[in-house]
NUNUMAR-841197 format. One record per residue: residue in one letter; z, x, y negated of N, C-alpha, C in turn. Coordinates in steps of 0.001 Angstrom, whole numbers, plus 500000, padded with zeros to 6 digits. Example, Ala and Ser with C-alpha at 12.3 -4.5 7.8 and 13.67 -1.06 7.14 Angstrom:
NUNUMAR-841197
A507800513190505690507800512300504500507800513200503300 S507080512850502250507140513670501060507870512900499970 
***
This chain:
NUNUMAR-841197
X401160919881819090401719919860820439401705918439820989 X402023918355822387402149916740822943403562916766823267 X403768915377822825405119915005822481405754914116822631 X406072914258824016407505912264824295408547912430823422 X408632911454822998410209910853822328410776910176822526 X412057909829823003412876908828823454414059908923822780 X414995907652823217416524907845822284417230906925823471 X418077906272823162418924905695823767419683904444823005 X419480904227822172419569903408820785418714902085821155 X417336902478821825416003901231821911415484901370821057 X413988900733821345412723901568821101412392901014819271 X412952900188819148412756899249817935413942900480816273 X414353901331817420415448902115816272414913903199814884 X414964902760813538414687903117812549414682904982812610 X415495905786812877415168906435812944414054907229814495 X414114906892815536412729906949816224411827906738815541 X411442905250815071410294905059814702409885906058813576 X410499906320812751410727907227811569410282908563811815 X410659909001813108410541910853813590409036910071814382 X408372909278815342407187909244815669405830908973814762 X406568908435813743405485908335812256405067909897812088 X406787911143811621406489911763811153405824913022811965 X405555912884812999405154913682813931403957913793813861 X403159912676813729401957912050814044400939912802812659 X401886912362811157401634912856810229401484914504810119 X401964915215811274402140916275810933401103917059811993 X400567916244812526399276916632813366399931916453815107 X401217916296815216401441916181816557400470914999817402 X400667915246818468400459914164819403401270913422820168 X401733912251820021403215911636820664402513910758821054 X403758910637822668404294909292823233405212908405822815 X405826907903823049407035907056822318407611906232823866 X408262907046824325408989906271825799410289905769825470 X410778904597825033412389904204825043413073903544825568 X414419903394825636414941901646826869414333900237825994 X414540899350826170414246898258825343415545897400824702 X416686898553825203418003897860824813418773899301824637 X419697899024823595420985900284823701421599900216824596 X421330901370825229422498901884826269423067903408826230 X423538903729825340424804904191824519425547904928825204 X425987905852825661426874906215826472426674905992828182 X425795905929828189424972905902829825424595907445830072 X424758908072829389424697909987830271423502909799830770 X423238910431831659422254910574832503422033909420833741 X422764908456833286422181907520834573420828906971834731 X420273907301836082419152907092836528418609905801835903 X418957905050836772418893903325836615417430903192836914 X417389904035837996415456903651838654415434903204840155 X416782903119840776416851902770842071416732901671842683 X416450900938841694415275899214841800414845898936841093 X414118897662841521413149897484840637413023896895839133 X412546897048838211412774896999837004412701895475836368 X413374894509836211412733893264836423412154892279834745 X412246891379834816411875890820833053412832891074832623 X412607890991831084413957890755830426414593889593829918 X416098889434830400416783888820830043417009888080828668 X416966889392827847417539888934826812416112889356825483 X416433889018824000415030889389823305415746890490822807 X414677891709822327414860892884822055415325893018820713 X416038893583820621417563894109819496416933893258817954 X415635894106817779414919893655816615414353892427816267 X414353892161817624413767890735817633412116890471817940 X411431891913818410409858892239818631409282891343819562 X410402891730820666410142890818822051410718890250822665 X409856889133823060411496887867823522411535888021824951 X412782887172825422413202887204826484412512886748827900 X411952887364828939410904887305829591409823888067829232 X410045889207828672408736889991829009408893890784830143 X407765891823830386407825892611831286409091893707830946 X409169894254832464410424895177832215410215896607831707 X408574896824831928408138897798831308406538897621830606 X406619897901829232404931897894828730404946898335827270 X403768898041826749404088898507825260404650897871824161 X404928898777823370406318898043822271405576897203821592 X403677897418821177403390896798820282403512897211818871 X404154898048818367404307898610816970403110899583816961 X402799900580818063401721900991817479401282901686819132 X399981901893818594399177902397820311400399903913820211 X400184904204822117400904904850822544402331904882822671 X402856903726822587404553903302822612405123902590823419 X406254902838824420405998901967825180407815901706825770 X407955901232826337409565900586826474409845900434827536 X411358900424828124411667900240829565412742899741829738 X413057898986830283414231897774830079415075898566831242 X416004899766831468416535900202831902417526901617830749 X417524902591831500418625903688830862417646904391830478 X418024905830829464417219906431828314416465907393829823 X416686907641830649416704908649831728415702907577832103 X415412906698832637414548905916833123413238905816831970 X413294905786830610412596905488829674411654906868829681 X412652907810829263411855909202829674410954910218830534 X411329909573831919410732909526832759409176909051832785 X409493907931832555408302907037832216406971907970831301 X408035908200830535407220908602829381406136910397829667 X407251910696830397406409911973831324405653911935832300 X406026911072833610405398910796834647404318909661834343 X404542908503833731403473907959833767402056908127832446 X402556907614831292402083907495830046401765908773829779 X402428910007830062402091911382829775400776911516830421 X400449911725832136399849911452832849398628910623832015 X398794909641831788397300908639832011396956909543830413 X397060909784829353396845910426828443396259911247828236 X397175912055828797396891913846828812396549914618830000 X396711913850831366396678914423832732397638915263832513 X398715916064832028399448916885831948400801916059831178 X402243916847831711403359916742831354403437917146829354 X404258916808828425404140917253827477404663918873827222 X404610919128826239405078919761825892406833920295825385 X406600918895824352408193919180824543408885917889824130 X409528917731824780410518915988824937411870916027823566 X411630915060822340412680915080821765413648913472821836 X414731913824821978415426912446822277416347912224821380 X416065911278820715416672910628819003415386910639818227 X415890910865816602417745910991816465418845909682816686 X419657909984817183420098909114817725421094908742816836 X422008907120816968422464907002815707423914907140816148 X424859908221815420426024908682815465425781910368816345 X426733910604815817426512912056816260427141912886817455 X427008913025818453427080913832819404427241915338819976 X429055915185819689429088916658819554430545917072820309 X430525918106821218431461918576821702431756917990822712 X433334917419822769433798916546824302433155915255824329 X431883914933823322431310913468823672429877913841824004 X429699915150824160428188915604824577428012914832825926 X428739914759827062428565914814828342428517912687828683 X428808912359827412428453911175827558427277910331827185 X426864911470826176425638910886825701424092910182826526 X423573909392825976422568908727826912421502909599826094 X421551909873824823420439911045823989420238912347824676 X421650913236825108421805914256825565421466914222826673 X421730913312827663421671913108828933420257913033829646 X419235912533828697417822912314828661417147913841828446 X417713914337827842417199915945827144417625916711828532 X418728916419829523419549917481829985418339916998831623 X417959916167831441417174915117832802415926916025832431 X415450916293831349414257916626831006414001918318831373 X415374919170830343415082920287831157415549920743832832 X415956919761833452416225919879834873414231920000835649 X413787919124834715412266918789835236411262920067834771 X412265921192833591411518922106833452410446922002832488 X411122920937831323409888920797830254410943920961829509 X410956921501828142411569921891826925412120920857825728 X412917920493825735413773919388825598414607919683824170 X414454918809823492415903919191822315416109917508821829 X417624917289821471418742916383821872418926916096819851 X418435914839819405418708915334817875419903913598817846 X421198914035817163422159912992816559422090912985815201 X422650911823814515422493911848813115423652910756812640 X424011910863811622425384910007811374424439908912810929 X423216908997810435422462907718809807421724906975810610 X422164905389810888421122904762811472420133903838810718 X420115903937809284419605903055808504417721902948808175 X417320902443807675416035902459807776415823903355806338 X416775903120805621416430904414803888416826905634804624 X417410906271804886417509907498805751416806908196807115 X416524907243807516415315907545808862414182908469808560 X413743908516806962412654909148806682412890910804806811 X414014911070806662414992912319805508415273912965806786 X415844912338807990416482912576809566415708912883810684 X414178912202809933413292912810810802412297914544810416 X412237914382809372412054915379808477412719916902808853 X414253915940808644415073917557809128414718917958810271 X414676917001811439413886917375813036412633917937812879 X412138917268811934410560918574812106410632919747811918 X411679920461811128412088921580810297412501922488811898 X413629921944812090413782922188813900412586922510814631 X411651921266814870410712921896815785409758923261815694 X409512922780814245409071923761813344409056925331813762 X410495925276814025411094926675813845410736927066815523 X410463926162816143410545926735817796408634926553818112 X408055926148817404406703925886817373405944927370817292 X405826928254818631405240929454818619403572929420819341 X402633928872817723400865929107818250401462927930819335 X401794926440819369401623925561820212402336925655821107 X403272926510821495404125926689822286405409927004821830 X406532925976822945408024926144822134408477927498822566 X409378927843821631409939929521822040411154928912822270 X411675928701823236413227928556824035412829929256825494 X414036929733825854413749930340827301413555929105828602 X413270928993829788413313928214830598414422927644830896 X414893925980830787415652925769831339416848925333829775 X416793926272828729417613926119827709416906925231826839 X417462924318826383417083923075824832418435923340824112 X418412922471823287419097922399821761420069920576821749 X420783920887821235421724919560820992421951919806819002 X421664919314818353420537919296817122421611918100816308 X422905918139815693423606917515814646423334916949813335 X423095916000813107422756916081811320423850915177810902 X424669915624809397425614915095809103425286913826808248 X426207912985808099425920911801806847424813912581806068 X423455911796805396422363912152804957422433911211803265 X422339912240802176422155911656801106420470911239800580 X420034910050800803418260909709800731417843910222799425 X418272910945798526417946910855797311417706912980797251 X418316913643798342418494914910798104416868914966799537 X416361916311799418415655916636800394415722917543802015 X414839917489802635415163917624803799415334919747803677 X415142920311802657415412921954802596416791921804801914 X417571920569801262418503920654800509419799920748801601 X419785920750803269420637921089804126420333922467805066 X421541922839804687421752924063805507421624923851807055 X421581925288807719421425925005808979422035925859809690 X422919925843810706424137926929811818423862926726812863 X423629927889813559423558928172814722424918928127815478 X425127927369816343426398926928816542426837927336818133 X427521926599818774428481926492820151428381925057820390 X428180924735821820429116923349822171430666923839822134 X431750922926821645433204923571821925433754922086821829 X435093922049821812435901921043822118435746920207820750 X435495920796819531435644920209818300434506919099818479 X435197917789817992433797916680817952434848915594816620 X433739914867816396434257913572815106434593912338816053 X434879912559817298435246911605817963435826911665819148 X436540910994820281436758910893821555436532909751822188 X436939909972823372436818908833824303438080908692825000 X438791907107825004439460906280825405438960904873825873 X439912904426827016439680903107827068440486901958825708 X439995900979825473440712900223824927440371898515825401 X441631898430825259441853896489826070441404895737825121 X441896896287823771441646895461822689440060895296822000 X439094896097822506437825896038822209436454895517822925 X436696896131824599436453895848825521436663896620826843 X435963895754827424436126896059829293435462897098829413 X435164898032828757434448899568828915434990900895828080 X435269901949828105435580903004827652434861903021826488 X435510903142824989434501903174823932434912904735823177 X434060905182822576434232905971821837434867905951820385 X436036906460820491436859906030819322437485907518819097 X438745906986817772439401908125817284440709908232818346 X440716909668819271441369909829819800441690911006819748 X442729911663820208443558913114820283442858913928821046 X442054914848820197441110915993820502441422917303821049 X441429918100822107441742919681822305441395920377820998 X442371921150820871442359922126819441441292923221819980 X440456923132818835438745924099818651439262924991817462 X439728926130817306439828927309817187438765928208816782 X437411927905817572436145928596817160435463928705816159 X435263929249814892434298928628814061432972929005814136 X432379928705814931430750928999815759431095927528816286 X432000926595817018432000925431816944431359924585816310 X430290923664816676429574922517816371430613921510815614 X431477921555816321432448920602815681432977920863814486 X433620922191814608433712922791813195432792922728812238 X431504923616812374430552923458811679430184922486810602 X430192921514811893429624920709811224430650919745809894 X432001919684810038433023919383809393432708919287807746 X431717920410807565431663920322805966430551919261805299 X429832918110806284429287917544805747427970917909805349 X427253919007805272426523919554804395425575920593805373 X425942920660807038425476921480807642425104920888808797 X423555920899808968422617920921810943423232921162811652 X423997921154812701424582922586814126423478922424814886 X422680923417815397421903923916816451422432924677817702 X423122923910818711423700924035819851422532924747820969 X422343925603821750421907925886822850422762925005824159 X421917924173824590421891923476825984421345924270827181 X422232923846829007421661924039829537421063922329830915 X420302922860831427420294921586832219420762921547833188 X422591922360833215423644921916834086424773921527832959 X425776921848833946427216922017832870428092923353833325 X426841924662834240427443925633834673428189926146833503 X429493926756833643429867927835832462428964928916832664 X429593929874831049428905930990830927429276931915831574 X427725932748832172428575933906833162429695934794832865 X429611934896831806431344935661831079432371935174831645 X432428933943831502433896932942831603433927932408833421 X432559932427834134432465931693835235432685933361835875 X432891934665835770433450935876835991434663935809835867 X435282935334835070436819935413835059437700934607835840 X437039933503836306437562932449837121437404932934838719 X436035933780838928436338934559839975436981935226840358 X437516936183839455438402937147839427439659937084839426 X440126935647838906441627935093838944441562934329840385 X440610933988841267440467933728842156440253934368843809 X439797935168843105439609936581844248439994936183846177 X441201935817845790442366935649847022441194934983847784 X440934933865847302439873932599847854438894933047848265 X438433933542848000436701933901848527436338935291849599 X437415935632850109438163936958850814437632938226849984 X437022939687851285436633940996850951435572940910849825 X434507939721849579433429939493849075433349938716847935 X433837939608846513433931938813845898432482937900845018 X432156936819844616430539936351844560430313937048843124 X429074937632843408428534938206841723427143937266841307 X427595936925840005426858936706839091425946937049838250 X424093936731838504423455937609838373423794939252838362 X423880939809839401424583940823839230423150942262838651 X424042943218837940422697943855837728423765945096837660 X423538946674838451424095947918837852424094948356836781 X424084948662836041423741949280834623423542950948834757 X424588951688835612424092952980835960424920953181837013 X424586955064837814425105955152838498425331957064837705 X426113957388838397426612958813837877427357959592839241 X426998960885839233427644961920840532427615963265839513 X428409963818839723429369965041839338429504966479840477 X428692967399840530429432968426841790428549969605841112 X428423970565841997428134972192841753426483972045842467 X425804972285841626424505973012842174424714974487842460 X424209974956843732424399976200844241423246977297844416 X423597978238844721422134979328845143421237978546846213 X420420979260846308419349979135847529418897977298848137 X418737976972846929418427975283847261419249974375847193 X420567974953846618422012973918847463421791972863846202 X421116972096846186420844971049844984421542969900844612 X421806968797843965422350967434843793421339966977843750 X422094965890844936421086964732845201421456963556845212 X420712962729844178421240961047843818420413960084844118 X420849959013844998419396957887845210419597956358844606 X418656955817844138418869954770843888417819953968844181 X417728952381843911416976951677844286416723951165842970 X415771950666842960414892949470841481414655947849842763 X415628947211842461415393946070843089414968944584842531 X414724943942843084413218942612842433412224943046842678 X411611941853841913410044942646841636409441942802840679 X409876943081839610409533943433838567410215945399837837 X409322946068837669409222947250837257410203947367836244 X411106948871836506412010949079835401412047950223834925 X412645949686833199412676951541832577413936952098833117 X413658953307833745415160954112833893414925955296833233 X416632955739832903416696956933832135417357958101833009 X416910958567833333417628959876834301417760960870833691 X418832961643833626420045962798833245420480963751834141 X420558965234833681421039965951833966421949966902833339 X423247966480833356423970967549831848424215968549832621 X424038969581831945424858970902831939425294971505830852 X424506972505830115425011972900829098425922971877828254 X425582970676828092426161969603827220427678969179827872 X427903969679829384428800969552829620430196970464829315 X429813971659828556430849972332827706431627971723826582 X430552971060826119431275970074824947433111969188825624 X432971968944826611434007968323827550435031969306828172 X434917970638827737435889971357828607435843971653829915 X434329971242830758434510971310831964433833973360832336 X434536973446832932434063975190833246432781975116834130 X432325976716833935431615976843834708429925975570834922 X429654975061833919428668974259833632426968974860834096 X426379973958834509425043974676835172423959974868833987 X423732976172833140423531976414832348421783976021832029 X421051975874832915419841975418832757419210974307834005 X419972972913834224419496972348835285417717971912835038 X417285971187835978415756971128836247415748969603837133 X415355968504836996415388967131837904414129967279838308 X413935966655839795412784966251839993413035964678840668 X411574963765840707412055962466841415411145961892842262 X411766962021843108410437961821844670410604959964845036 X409754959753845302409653957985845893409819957988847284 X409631956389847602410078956438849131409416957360850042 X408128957624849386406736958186850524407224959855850114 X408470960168849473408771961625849054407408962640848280 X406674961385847236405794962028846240406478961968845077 X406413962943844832407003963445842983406180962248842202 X407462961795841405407366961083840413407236961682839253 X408219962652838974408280962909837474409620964403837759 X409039964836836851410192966371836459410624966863835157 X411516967254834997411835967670833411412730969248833800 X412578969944832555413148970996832464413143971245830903 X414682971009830649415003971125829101414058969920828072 X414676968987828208414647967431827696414064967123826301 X414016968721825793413661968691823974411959969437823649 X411825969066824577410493970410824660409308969552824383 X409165968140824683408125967338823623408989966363822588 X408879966875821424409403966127820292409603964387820884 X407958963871820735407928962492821080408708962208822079 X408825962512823550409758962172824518411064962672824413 X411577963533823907412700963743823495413520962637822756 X412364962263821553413019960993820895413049959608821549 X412047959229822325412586958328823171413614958227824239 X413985959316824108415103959810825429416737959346825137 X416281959992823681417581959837822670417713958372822412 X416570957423821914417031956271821206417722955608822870 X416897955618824380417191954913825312418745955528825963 X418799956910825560420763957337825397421303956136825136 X421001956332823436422123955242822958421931954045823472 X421419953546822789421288952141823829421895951660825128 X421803952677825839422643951967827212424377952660827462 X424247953577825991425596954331825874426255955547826543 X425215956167826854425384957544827020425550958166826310 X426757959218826274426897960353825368425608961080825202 X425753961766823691424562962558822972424705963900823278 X423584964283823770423107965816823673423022966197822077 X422925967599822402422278968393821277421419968874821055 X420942968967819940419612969063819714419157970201820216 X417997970423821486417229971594821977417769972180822841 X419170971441823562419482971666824630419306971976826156 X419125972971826447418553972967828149418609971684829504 X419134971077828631419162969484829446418074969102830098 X418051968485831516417673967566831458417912966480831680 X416317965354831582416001964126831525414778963495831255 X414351961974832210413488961498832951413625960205832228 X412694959538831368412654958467831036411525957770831666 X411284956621833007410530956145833136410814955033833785 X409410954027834073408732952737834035408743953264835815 X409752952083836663409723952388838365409159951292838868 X408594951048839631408484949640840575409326949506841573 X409382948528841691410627948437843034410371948994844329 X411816949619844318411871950663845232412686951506845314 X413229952612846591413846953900846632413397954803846003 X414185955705845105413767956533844408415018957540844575 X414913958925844883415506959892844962415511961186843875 X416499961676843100416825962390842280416919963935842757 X416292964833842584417071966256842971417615967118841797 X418396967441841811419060968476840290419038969916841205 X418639970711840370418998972080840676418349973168839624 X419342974206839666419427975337838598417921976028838596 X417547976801837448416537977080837351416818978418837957 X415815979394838189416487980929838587417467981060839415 X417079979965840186418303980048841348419667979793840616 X419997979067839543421170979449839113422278978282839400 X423927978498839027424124977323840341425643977246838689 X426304976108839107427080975548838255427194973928838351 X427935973547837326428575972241837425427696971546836779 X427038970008837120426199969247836455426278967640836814 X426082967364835637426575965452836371424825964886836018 X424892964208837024423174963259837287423776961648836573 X423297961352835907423240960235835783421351959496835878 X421934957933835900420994957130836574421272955655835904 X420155955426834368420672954510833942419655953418833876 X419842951897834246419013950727833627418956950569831787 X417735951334831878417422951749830414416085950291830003 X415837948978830707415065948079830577415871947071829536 X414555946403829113415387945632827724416157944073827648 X416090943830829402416854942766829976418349943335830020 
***
């Protein structure tokens, strides 16, 4: 794959250099975009809104002295290159320009670290590692965020290793398997150099409040907010990163997004305790029906049930359409329509599809049944006069008719379910 790497540490940092060796070794193709100085707790700040000028001071390691350019190559090895600004500025670089003259194309997938100390929970949102990853999937390239308690040059080998294991796992035929928009925030605990990189476990985790650190100001250290030991919100979760990771001995693999929206679960409940605010209309969140259901008497001489629904987007859906009757004895309801019959007409009122008694091809019967359960419809019985309509709609009006066979008339409920695997 093609591959920027950046950190926030500066470009001269043992474990970077360590994960761009081992990349290289492993057939990747890397950039190497970094600041030329630690800047640590810089989040996502830009720091591109002028111009980039020499540098001041000589670089951490001592590579490059004071007065070089503000941006060029590190010199450690072709394709590496440095930016005397924030990790967000370095990265950039590393996509828009250096990606570009290379490859004519953006990379593939941007890893930022490992960075040295670990980044987890209420210190995620400060990170200049995370913050670079969170800049990256905003730009819509696939991003993962790696911390590590080790910044040493005997451990760099072991820290990068475990990150390959990571990429590894998302490496589908050259392409990362994460959905759009989602990356990874990627933990590694204190690293023993002498044990191997399969000798650590790995958890699929949570961002949550639990972290090995906080943030306070202190007078006594300096004129900036440092990250220290401070009084943490109680994390309760054990899917917690913070937790997780507690035993020393375990990866956390966090799912990132490139906001700080909550999850639609929780960003639902805040609506709902809110309601008052937003008046008659309350706002839905990705909203999707799941089904719709009507209940009445099919009658003599045509008097039919009729249910309409829509398939909206644009993308085609499986629906499962129902007609109980007989099955509706099971419930106590009287008078049940002993042999209903569906038909399903489109907007242009051409028949789509018809069923009469739901068990009458084995094969579709059984797909009928597994897409029941699944969306949680009660079970028929086996060879029941039921019917039901399992199909693939395009978007659009679609109209249901129920009615008795032999003219026959009784009680029957239509259901109408999003039987698709979203």
């Amino acid at each position: 794959m093609r591959i920027v790497v950046t950190n926030d540490d500066g470009f001269e940092s043992a474990n970077l250099q360590a994960l761009f060796t081992a990349l290289r070794v492993a057939g990747h193709d890397v950039i190497l975009s970094a600041p030329y100085r630690n800047v640590s707790g810089e989040s996502a700040e830009l720091g591109g809104l002028s111009d980039v000028p020499r540098t001041i001071v000589p670089s951490a390691g001592g590579l490059l002295p004071a007065g070089s350019p503000g941006v060029g190559p590190t010199t450690i090895a072709a394709d590496q290159f440095y930016v005397d600004s924030t990790s967000v500025a370095a990265v950039l670089y590393g996509i828009d320009i250096a990606a570009q003259a290379k490859w004519g194309a953006g990379p593939d997938l941007v890893v930022s670290g490992p960075n040295i100390g670990n980044n987890l929970g209420v210190m995620i949102p400060h990170s200049g590692t995370v913050g670079a990853a969170i800049t990256v999937l905003n730009r819509g390239i696939p991003a993962i965020a790696v911390s590590g308690a080790n910044g040493d040059a005997a451990t760099a080998p072991l820290l990068a290793a475990i990150t390959l294991r990571v990429i590894a796992a998302l490496d589908n035929n050259g392409h990362i398997a994460l959905p759009p928009g989602i990356g990874l925030n990627v933990n590694v605990p204190a690293l023993d150099r002498t044990r191997g990189a399969a000798s650590y476990r790995f958890a699929f985790t949570q961002v949550g409040s639990g972290a090995n650190a906080g943030i306070r100001f202190s007078l006594h250290l300096t004129d900036r907010p440092t990250a220290s030991t401070a009084s943490l919100p109680a994390d309760n979760n054990p899917a917690s990163e913070g937790n997780a990771f507690a035993d020393g001995n375990t990866v956390t693999v966090s799912p990132i997004q490139g906001t700080f929206q909550a999850p639609p679960d929780q960003s639902a409940l805040v609506a709902v305790e809110m309601r008052g605010l937003f008046g008659p209309t309350l706002p839905l969140l990705n909203p999707k029906l799941i089904n719709v259901s009507a209940r009445g008497v099919v009658g003599a001489t045509g008097a039919a049930q009729i249910v309409g629904f829509v398939v909206a987007g644009t993308a085609a859906k499986t629906v499962l359409i129902r007609a109980s009757g007989p099955a509706l004895a099971a419930f106590g309801v009287a008078s049940p329509l002993a042999d209903p019959a569906i038909e399903l007409f489109d907007r242009n009122n051409r028949l789509v599809g018809a069923n009469d008694n739901w068990g009458d091809d084995a094969a579709k019967a059984a797909a009928i049944a597994a897409a029941a359960a699944r969306v949680g419809a009660f079970a028929w019985p086996a060879g029941s006069k039921d019917a039901a309509l399992l199909v693939t709609l395009a978007p659009g009006p679609y109209t249901v008719v129920a009615r008795g066979t032999a003219d026959a008339t009784g009680v029957t409920l239509v259901e109408v379910y999003d039987a698709s695997v979203d």
